[in-house]
Every structure is written in C-alpha cells, then in structure tokens.
C-alpha positions as CSV (number, residue, x, y, z in Angstrom):
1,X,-13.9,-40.3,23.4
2,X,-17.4,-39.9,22.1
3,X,-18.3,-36.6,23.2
4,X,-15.0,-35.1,22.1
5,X,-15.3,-36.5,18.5
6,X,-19.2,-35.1,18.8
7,X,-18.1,-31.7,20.4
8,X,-15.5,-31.3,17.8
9,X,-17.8,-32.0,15.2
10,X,-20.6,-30.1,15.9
11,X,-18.0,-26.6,16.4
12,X,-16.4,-27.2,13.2
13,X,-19.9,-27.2,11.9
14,X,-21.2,-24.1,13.4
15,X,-18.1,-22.4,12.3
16,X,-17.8,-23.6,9.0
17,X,-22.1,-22.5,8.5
18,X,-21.6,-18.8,10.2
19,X,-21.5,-17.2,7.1
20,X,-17.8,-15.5,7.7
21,X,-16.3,-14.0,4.7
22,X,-12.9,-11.4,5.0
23,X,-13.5,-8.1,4.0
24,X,-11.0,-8.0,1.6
25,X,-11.0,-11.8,0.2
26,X,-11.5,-10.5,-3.3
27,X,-9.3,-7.5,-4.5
28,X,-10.5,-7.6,-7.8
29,X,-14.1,-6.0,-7.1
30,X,-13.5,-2.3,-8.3
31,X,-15.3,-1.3,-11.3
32,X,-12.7,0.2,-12.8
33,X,-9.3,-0.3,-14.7
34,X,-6.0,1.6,-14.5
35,X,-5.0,2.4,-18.2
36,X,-1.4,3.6,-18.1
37,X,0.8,4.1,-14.9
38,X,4.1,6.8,-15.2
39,X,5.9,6.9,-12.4
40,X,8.6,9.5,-11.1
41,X,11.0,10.0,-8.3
42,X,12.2,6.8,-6.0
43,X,13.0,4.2,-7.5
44,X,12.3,1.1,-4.5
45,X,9.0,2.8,-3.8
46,X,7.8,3.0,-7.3
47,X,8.4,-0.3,-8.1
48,X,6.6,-1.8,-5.0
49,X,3.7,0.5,-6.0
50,X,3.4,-0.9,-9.4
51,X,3.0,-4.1,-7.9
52,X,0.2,-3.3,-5.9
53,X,-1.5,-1.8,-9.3
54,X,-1.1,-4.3,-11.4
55,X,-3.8,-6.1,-10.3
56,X,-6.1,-3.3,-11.5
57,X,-4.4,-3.1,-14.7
58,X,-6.2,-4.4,-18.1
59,X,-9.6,-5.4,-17.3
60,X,-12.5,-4.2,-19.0
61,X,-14.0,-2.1,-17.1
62,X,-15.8,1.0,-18.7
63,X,-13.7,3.4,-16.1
64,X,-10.2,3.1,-17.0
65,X,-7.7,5.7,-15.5
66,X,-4.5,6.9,-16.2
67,X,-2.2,7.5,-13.3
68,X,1.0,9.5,-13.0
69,X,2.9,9.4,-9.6
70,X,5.1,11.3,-8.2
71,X,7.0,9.6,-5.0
72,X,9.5,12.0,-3.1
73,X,11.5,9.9,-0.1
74,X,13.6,11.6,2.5
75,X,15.4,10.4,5.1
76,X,16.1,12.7,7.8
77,X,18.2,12.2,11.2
78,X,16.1,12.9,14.2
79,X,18.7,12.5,16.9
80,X,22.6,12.2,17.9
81,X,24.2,11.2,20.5
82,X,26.8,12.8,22.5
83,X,29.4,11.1,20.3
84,X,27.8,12.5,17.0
85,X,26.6,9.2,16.4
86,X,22.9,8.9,14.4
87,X,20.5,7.1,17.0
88,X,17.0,8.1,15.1
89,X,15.7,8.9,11.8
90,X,12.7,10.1,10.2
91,X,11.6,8.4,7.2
92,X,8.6,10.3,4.9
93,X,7.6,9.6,1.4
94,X,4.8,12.3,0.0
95,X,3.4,10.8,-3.0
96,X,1.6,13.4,-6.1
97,X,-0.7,11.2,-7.9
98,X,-2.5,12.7,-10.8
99,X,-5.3,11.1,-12.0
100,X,-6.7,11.5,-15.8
101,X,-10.2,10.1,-17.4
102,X,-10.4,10.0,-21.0
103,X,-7.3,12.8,-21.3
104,X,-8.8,15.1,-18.8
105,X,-7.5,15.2,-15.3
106,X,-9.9,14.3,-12.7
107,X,-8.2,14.9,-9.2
108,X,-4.6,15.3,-7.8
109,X,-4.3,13.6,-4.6
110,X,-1.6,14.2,-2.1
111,X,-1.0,11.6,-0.1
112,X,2.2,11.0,2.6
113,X,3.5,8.8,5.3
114,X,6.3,9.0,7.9
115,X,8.0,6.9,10.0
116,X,10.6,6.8,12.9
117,X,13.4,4.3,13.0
118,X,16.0,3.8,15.6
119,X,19.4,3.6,13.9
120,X,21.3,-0.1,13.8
121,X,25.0,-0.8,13.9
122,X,24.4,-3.4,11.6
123,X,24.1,-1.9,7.8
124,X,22.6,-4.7,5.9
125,X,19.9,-4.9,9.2
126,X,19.3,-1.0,8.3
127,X,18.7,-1.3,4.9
128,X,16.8,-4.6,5.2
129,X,14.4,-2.9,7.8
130,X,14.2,0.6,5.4
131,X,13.4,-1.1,2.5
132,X,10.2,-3.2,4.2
133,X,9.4,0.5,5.3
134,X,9.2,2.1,2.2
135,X,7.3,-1.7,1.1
136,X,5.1,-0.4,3.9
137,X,5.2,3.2,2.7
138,X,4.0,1.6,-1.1
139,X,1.6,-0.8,0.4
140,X,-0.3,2.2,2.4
141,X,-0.3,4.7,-0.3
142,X,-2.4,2.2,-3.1
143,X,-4.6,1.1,-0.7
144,X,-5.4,4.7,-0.3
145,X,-5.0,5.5,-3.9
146,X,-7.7,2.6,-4.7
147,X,-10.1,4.0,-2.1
148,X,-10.0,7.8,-3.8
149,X,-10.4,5.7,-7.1
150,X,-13.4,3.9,-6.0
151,X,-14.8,7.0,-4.8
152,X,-14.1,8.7,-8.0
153,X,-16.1,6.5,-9.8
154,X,-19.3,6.1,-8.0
155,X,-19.6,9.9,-8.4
C-alpha cells in the first residue's frame, strides 16, 4: 500500500514539475485589436464567425483593424441514386475578407473550405450535422484569418 501511495506521488509530481503548457492556453496574446467587423452573405456562418472575433475586439492595442467579410455558402449535390434520391453533397463556403489599417486597405485574403456529407433521411439530423459544418467552416476560417493578422503585423 506504501509503494502505490509513493509511486503515485512521485508521478503526479514529475508531471505536475515538466513544465507543460498548451499551445494555445491563452488566445488573447495577439498584439492587435479588430476595430469594426461588417459582415455579408450567410447568415449562420457569419454569426459563428463573429463569435470567434470577439475576443479580439476592443483592446488596446496600437494595431487595430477593420474587417469586412464576405461569406458565400453553397451546397451542391454530389450524387443520386438510381431512384433520384440525393445520397452526397458537397458543402463549400469561400470567404472575401478585406482588411483596412487606419482607412487604407492592407490585404484581401481569400480563404475557402469544403466538405462532403452523406445525405440523411432524417431532416432535423441533416440540418443539425450542416450547421456544426458550417460551425466548423467559421471556426477554420478565423483561425486562419488571425494567423494572416498576426502576420500582418509583425511586418
């Protein structure tokens, strides 16, 4: 009983001194701010994107960007069966983000993602599974966005 009390011990102590941090424990080290945010196109993506931004939103930062984004969603049938019936889809959103410093604009980034999905019989399963997608879709396009941004201002 001894030695397990002293093994576990001893690895919780080795583990907890290792000096592990997560790469992405703290969002909020950009040095920069997003100003304004105008958004156009899809509605669901949009809003999930302004989620993710709002986090960079207001500090004071000497960098502060304004961002208009353009979010175009289609959803596209891949495949029928021999009954006409819809078995795939293809789901792509191609985002236009234009990005302005102090009135001027800076860079336009392109940025799209795609995505296959098998159709279901069940409607409120389809929907429920497209909407995490285009969550997805929103979730992958700021991450990116913040990346071109941090670039953008150590240049």
């Amino acid at each position: 009983m001894f030695k397990k009390i002293f093994l576990l011990t001893t690895i919780l102590s080795l583990l907890s001194h290792c000096g592990f941090t997560p790469l992405h424990s703290n969002k909020s080290v950009s040095n920069f701010s997003i100003n304004s945010t105008s958004f156009e196109g899809d509605k669901t993506i949009n809003n999930y994107l302004k989620i993710n931004l709002d986090q960079f939103e207001n500090n004071q930062f000497k960098k502060k960007f304004d961002l208009l984004i353009k979010t175009d969603y289609e959803k596209n049938i891949l495949s029928k069966d021999k009954t006409a019936k819809i078995t795939n889809f293809k789901l792509s959103c191609i985002s236009t983000i234009l990005i302005n410093l102090n009135g001027k604009l800076v860079k336009e980034i392109k940025i799209s993602e795609n995505r296959n999905m098998n159709n279901i019989d069940d409607e409120f399963e389809q929907q429920k599974k497209e909407r995490n997608i285009k969550q997805n879709f929103a979730s992958s396009i700021s991450r990116k966005l913040i990346t071109e941004m941090s670039i953008l201002y150590d240049n």
